[in-house]
N, C-alpha and C positions, 0 to 999 in steps of 0.2 A: 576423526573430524568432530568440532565441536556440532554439538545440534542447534540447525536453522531453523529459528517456526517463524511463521508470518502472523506481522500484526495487522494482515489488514485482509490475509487468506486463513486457508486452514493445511497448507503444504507445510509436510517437516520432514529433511530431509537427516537420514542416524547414516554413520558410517560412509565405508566406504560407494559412495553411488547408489545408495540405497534411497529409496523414496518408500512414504505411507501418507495418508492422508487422514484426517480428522476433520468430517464435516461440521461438528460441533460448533454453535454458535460461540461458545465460550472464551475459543481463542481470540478471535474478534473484539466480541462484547467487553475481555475481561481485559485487552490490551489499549481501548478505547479507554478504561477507566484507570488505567494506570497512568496513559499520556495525559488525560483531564488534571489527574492530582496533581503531577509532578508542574503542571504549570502553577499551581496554587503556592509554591512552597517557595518560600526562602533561597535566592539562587545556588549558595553555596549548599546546600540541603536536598534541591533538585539538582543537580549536575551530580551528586554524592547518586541519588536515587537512581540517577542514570544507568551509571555504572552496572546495579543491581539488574536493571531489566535486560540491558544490552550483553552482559554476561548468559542470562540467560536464554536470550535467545540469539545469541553468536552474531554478535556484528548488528546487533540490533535486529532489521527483521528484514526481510523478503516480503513480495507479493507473491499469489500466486496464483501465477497467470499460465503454467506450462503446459497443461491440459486445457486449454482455452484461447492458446493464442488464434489469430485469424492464419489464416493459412496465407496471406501474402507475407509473412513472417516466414511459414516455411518452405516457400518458394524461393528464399536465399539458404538454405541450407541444402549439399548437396549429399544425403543418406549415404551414396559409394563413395565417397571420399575415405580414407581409409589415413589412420594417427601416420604420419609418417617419421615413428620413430618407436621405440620397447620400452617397455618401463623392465628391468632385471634385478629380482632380489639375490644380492648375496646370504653364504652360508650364516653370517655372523650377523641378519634379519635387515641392514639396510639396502635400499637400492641404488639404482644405477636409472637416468637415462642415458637409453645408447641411439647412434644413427643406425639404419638400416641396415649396413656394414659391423655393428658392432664397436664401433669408435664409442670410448667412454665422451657425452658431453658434460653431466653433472654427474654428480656421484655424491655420497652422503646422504642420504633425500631416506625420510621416511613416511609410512602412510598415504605414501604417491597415489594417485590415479586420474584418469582421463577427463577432461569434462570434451566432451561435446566433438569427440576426433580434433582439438584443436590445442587445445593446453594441458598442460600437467599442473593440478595443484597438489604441493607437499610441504612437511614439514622440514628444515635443514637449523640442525643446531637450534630446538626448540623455539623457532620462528615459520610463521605457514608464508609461503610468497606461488606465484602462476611464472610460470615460461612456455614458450610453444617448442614444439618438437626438436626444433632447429636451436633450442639453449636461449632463445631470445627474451629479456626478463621483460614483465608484463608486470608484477607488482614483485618487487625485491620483497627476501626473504627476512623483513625486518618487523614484522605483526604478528600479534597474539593472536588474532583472529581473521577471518576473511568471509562478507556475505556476500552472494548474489544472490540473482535469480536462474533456478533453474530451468535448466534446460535453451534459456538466452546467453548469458553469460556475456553482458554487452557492458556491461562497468562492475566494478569490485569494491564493496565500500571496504576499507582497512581500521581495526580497532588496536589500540592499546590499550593496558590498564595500567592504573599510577597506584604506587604505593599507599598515596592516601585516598584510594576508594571511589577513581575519579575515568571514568573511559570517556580518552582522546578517538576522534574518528576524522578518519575524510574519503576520501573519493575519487578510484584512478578509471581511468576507460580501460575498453579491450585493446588498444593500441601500447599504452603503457603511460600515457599522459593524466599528469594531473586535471580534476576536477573542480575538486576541493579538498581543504580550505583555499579560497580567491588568490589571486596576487595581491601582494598591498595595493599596486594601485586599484584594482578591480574593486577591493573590500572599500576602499574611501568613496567611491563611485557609488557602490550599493549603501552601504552609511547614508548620504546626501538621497539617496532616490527613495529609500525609505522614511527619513526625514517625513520628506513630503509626500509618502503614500503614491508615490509617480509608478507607475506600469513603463517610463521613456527604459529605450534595451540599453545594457551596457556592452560595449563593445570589453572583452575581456584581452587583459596581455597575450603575448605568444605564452603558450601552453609549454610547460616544462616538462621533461622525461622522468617518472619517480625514478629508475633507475640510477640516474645521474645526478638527481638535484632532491635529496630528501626533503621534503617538507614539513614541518613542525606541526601535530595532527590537533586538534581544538577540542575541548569540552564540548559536545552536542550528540544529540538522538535523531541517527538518520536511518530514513527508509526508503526503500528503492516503493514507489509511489503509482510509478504507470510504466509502460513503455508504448510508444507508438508506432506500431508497425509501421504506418506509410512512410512515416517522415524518418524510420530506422533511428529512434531518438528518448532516448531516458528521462526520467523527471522522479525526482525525489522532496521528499520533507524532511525539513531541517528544523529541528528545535537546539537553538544553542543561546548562550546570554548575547548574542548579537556584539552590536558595535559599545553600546551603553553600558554592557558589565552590570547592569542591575538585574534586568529579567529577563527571561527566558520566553524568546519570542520566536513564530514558528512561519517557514516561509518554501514557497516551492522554489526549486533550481531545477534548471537544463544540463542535459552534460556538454553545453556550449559554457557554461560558467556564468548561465543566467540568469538572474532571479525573476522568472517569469509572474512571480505573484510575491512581493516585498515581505519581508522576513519583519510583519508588522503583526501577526495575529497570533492568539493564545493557543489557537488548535485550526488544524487542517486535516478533516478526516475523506481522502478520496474514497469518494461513491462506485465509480464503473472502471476500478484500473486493468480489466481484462478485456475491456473489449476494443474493436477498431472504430472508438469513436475517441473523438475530444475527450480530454479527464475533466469531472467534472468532482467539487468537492463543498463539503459543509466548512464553513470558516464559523470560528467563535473570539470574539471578541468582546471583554469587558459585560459576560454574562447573554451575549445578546450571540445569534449564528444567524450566516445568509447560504444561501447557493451562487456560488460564481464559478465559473472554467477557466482552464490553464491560461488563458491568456487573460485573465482577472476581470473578467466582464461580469457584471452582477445581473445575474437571474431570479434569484428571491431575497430583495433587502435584509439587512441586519433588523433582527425585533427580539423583542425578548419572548422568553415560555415557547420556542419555535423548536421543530426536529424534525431534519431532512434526511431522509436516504434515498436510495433508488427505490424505483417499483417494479422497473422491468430494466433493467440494464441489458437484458440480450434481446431483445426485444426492440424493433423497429415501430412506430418511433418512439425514442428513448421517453421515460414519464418519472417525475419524478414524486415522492410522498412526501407533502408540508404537514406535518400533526402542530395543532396549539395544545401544550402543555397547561396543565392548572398553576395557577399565580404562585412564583414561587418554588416551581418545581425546579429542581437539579439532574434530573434522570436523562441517564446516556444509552446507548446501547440501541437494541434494533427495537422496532415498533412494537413487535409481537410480543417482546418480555416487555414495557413498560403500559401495556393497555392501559393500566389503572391511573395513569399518568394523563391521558390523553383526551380532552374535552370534544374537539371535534378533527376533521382530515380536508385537506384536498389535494388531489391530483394535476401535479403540474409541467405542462413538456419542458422542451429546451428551452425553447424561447424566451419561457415566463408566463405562455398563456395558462389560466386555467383551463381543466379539462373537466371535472367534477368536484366536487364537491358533499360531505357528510358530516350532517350531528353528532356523530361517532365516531370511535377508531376502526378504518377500514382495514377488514380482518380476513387473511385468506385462508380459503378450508382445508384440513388438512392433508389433504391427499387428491386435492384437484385443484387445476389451474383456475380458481376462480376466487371471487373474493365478494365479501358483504359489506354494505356499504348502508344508509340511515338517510333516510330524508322526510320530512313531517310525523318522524313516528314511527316510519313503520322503515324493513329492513328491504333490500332488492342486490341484486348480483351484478356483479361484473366480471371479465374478464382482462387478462392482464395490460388489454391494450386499452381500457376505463372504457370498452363497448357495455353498454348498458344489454344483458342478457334477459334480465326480469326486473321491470321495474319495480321500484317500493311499493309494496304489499302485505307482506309479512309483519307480524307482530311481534312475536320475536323469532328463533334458530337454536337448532344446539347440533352440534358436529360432532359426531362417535365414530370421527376418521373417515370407514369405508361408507359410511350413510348419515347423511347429511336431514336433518326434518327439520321444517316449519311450521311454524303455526298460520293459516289462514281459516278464514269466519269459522272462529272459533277450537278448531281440529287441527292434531299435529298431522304432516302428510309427509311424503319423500320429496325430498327438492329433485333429484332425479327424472323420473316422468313428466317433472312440471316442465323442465330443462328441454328434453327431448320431445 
């Protein structure tokens, strides 16, 4: 199996069923800066670059939500449910799935295994495709590659590569139904709604069987973006040259086949896609990012020199970190690598309201849930929900990990004791 990494977690999934994890900011940071370029570039140039990232990281990327999902996700999985059917290697290394009985259903199949007691993905005649126990195809065996998400396994993005250095992708559900690419009529719908920046829903054609009805897969870089437990409902980002054939324009889909937020912006980097709440995501456009949610409501306007991420994404209530950049800057990635970047901060909920407010970049310490923060001068603590712990007092701080010191009238002390 080729290896899955997530551009927007740190899940990488080698081999057969095998999972490891890389907390590493890197993946993150270093795959934000690859989607930033690739908008920058020449269409035919960027779709070529595509190519390049989505190879390596197989299907483009995963989120990674499986150690984190909310448990009303796995309140539909039933643990004793048991594969109802073998996977059987023969002597000469291919397999076999069989019924319970032994009855060959498929056969030829290599590198088979289980995902989830539900499906078999394998490779047949150096194409990877999903069927369920019972032989029933779920993405035909006609793709170089296949991502999801682990351990959900609720849509399958499908990749090709083209000879001239170009990967085609689209989008089938757990049922076996097309996603994407749209129906024409669907694509003409969205065309016109993005036109005019419209959030109105399009109603999508009857959904097609990829089984039955191949669909012709498109130049774009997709990634599975959030899933929503309650509503048992997928949401990805799409970067492809859109309807225009000029540039490469990035926009979120349902796996209803809708563009819940118009495939109008140069970047969409989702903020909190593990948790059970609304996605919530930085949009960039034309130099300039806002905060808006899935359903394209703006929380912190487009402005230039801005950088949002979360602050507390598991964390009730949600808060979010606005840094103003110095004039001019370009700098991507999480707060903590660009400090030198960052004039001042504030903390701001869902809503929109502020919450706080610093002259500085609010910096969390490292090996405690708290964080410093600057106001006329002098520094003071918070914690992750922007409760004010110690007011500004401090002249300045320096963090040596397990022991944290400031400076007050004049003498460095432990912030510890002051704390408690």
């Amino acid at each position: 199996m080729n290896v899955i990494r997530s551009i927007y977690g740190q899940k990488v999934s080698r081999g057969k069923g095998a999972s490891t994890f890389d907390t590493s900011p890197f993946y993150s940071g270093y795959a934000r800066k690859i989607r930033t370029e690739l908008l920058s570039l020449p269409i035919n140039v960027a779709i070529a670059s595509i190519l390049a990232v989505a190879t390596a990281t197989s299907a483009s990327a995963s989120i990674n939500c499986a150690d984190t999902l909310p448990s009303s996700y796995f309140k539909r999985i039933d643990d004793k449910q048991k594969f109802a059917g073998k996977l059987v290697t023969l002597a000469n290394g291919t397999q076999q799935l069989q019924n319970p009985a032994g009855r060959v259903i498929l056969d030829n199949l290599s590198n088979a295994y289980v995902l989830m007691n539900k499906y078999v993905w394998a490779e047949r005649q150096g194409k990877q495709g999903i069927v369920t126990a019972t032989g029933h195809v779920i993405v035909p065996f006609r793709y170089d590659s296949i991502a999801f998400e682990p351990d959900i396994y609720t849509s399958f993005i499908v990749s090709n590569h083209t000879p001239n250095g170009v990967t085609k992708q689209g989008i089938i559900n757990r049922h076996g139904y097309w996603i994407y690419p749209l129906p024409i009529k669907t694509a003409t719908q969205s065309a016109s709604m993005q036109k005019s920046q419209s959030i109105a829903q399009i109603t999508p054609t009857p959904w097609l069987r990829a089984a039955r009805a191949p669909r012709a897969l498109l130049p774009a870089s997709i990634s599975h973006a959030h899933y929503d437990s309650p509503k048992d409902r997928d949401y990805f980002v799409i970067a492809s040259a859109g309807m225009t054939k000029k540039t490469i324009k990035v926009g979120l889909l349902d796996d209803k086949g809708t563009w819940v937020i118009p495939q109008v912006y140069d970047a969409l980097q989702p903020l909190n896609p593990c948790t059970d709440k609304p996605l919530y995501l930085q949009a960039r456009l034309q130099q300039k990012t806002a905060l808006i949610n899935q359903q394209h409501k703006t929380i912190i306007p487009l402005a230039s020199n801005q950088h949002i991420e979360a602050f507390n994404d598991n964390v009730t209530p949600l808060l979010f970190l606005r840094s103003t950049l110095v004039a001019g800057s370009s700098a991507t990635g999480f707060s903590e690598d660009i400090k030198d970047e960052i004039v001042s901060a504030q903390i701001i909920d869902a809503t929109g309201k502020l919450r706080l407010s610093s002259s500085a970049p609010i910096t969390k310490l490292l090996y405690h849930q708290l964080y410093m923060y600057r106001q006329s001068g002098k520094y003071g603590v918070i914690n992750n929900q922007a409760k004010v712990i110690l007011a500004p007092q401090f002249t300045r701080y320096r963090d040596e990990g397990d022991k944290v010191w400031v400076e007050k009238n004049g003498k460095m002390v432990r912030l510890e004791p002051l704390i408690k």
